[in-house]
N, C-alpha and C positions, 0 to 999 in steps of 0.2 A: 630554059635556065636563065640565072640573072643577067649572066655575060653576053647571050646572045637574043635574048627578048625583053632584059630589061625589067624581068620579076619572074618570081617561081609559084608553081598552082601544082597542087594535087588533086588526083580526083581517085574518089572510092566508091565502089558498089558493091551494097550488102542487097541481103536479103531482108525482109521487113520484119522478120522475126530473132532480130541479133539485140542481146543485149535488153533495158529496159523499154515496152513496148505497150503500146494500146493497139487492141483489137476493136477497130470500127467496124460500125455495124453491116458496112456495104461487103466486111471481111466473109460474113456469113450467109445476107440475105442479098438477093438482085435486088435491083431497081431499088435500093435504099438510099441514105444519106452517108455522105463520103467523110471520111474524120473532118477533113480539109472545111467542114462546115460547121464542125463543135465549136464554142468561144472555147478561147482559152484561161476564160476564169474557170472553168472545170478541171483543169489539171494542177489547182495549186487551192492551200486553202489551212484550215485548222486539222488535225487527223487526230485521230486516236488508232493505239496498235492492241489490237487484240490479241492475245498471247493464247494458242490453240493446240500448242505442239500435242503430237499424242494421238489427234484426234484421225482417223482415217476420212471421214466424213464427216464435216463441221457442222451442226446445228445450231441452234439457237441455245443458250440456257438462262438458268433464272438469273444470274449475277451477271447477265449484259443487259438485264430489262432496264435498272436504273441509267443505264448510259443515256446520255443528248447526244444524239447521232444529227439531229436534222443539217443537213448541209455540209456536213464533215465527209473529211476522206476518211474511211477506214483501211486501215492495213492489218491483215490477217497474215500473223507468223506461226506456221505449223511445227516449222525446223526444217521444212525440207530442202530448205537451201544446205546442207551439210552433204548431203548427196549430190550436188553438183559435181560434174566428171566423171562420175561414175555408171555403168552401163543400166542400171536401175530407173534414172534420174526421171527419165519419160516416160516408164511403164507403171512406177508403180507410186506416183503421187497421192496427197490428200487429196478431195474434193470438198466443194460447196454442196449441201442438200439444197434440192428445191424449194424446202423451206425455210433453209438460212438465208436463201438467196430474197424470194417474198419477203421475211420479214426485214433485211438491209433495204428493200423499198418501203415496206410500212413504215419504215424510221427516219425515212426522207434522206439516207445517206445519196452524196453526191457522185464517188467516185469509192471503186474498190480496188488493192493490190493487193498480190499475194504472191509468197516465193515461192510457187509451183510451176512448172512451164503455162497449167491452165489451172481453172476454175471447176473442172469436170474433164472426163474423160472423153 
């Protein structure tokens, strides 16, 4: 406390999956590289939001080809955020196709969000 230390500190422990989060890749694979080694000009930058709602599995289509993605963050909104709290929320999300997910690297995108708990199931 102030009156008997002279100043006040909190401390909290979460779990690493509360709230907005990046999955590093050591999250998945051994022996890999720890977030704690990504710059952090990856998590900030120009974005573009791609509006998906609807889609269960998101693909690619013709009218994102003209986008400039290289070096952008893209953010993919399904809607699934509206289902937050409800018992659904984690079983029955959109996903990325494997080939949305290729061609978000053919495009040189830099970083992706998306209001799903994940990317895939």
């Amino acid at each position: 406390t102030v009156e008997s230390d002279g100043f006040r500190n909190y401390l909290i422990n979460t779990g690493m999956h509360i709230g907005t989060h990046v999955d590093g890749v050591a999250h998945f694979m051994p022996n890999s590289g720890f977030i704690s080694s990504v710059s952090l000009d990856t998590f900030y930058g120009e974005a573009l939001l791609l509006d998906v709602q609807g889609a269960e599995v998101v693909t690619p289509h013709t009218w994102m080809e003209k986008l400039d993605l290289e070096g952008k963050i893209v953010l993919i909104h399904t809607g699934h955020d509206k289902k937050w709290g409800s018992s659904s929320y984690f079983d029955t999300h959109p996903v990325l196709s494997v080939e949305f997910a290729q061609w978000l690297i053919n495009k040189g995108v830099k970083l992706v969000g998306i209001d799903t708990p994940s990317p895939d199931k």
